[in-house]
N, C-alpha and C positions, 0 to 999 in steps of 0.2 A: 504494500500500500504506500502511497508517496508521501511525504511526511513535510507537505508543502505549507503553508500558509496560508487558510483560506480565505476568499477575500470578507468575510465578516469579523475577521480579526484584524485589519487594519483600519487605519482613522479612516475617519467618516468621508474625508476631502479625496480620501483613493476607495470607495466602493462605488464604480464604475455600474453595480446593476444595483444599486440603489437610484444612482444619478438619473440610471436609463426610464427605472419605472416613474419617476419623479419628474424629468423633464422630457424623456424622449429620445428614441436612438438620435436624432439629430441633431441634438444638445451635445452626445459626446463627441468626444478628439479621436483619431484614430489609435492613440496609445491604451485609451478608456475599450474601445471596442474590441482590440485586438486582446487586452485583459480578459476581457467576457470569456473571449472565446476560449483561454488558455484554463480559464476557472482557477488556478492554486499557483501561488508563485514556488521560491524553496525554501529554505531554512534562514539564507542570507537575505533573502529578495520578497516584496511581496508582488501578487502577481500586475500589478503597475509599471511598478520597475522593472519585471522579467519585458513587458512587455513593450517597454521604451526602447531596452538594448537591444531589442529584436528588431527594430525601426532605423536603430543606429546601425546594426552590425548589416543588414540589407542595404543602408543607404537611403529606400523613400519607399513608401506603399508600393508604388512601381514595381520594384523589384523585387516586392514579398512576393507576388504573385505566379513569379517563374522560378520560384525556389523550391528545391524536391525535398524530399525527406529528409538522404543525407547532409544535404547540404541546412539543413534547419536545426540535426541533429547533432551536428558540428558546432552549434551557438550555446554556451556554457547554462546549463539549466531545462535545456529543449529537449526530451528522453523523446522517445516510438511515439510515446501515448498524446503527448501533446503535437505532434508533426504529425500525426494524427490527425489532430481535432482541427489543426491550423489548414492542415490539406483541403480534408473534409468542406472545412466553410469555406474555402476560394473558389472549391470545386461547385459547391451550390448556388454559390455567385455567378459563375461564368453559368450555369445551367438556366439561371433566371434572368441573364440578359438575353440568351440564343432564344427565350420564349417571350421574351417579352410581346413580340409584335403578332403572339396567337399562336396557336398549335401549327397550323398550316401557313409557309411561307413561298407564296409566289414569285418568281425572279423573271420580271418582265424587263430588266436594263440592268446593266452591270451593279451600278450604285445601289440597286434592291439586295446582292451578292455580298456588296462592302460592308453595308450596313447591318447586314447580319453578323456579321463575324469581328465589324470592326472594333467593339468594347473592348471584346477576347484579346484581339492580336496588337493592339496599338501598342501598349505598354510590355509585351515580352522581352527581355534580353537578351534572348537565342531565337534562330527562323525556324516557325515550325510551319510547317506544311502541309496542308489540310484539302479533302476531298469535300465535295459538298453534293449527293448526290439526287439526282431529279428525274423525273417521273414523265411521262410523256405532256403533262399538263404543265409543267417548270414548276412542280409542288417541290420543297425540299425535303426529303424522303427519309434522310440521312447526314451524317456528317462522319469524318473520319479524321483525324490527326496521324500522316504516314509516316514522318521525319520530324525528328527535332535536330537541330544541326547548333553549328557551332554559331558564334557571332556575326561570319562573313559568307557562309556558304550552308546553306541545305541540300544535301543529296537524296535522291529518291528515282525509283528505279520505277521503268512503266510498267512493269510485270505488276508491281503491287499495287500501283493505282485501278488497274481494270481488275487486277483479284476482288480488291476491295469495291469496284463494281458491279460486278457481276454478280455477288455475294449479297449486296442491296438492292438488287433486280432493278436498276438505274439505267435510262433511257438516255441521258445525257450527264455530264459533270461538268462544274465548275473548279478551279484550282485554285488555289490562293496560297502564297506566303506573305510572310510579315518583314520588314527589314527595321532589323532594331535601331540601326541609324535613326529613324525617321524620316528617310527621304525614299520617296515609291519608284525614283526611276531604278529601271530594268536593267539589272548587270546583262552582257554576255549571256554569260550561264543560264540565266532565267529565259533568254530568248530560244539557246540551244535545247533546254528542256523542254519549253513550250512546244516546240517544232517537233520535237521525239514524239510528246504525249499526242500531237495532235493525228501522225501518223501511224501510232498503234489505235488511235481510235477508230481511224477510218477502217484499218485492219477486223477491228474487234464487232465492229457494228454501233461502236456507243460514243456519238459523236461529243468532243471538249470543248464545250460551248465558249470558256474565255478562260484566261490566266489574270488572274488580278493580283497587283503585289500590294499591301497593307504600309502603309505609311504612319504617322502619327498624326491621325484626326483626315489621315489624305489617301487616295489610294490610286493607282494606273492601271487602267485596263489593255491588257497588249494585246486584245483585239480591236479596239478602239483605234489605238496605236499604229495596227497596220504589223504586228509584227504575227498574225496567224490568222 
């Protein structure tokens, strides 16, 4: 059992789920919510201060969000159980922005594509690389995350992209990565890949509607572009 400090044993000015029922998630800080979520600081620390230095040791909200297990569990105080709970909630975050705009999402133009995924992908640190799979109607059907890559490059191979369609019984895809830069124009590489996928598509029957690359709050469509 963790032999942490719960937050009803510390002053009154750090019980973060007092504040909340009192004034409202939106009244907290983000050090206050991320407390919530951790529930027990340690023996040094209560969970305010665990979750300050979790803020510090990341650098900004931004970059809690792309941070795995190990890497959480590497922050003095942060065991399984809490990189856990921390996973868990970013995870339900990202799941309630892909729903926000309704169960069923229609992609009649590129930016219907962006705006799905854009919350998700603006602020990641690493390019990750996502199918988003559609239905003879342009319903999205599916989503998929195929590659998580380093800061400068995502690799991803076309075998797995149509696996991972064919498997959603998807009529058409969309592709998207993210450039942790912030800036959506299209390396090389992104053009050369586009051009692969778009000719295993033709191969496979399951035509790749566009490649979008995710910018921050911006994004490029390379069919737009002219580059497929």
């Amino acid at each position: 059992m963790e032999q942490g400090n719960l937050l009803r044993n510390v002053p009154h000015e750090e019980r973060p789920r007092e504040r909340m029922m009192q004034y409202g998630a939106e009244a907290l800080s983000h050090t206050e919510l991320l407390a919530i979520l951790l529930r027990t600081g340690t023996k040094q620390e209560s969970a305010v201060h665990l979750a300050g230095k979790i803020l510090k040791e990341c650098g900004s909200l931004r970059n809690l969000l792309d941070m795995s297990m190990s890497e959480l569990t590497a922050i003095k105080g942060i065991g399984p159980a809490k990189a856990v709970q921390l996973r868990a909630g970013i995870e339900l975050g990202r799941r309630i922005v892909r729903t926000g705009q309704g169960e069923v999402v229609t992609v009649r133009k590129p930016q219907d594509a962006a705006n799905y995924v854009m919350e998700e992908l603006r602020y990641l640190k690493k390019e990750h690389f996502v199918c988003l799979f559609l239905n003879t109607k342009n319903h999205i059907i599916a989503r998929e995350t195929l590659s998580v890559g380093t800061l400068n490059a995502s690799l991803v191979h076309p075998r797995e992209v149509f696996r991972a369609a064919v498997k959603a019984g998807s009529a058409s895809i969309i592709c998207v990565h993210n450039h942790p830069s912030g800036d959506p124009m299209p390396s090389p590489e992104d053009i050369t890949l586009t051009k692969r996928l778009v000719e295993a598509g033709e191969l496979m029957g399951i035509e790749v509607l566009d490649h979008l690359v995710i910018g921050d709050g911006r994004f490029i469509s390379l069919k737009e572009h002219g580059y497929m």
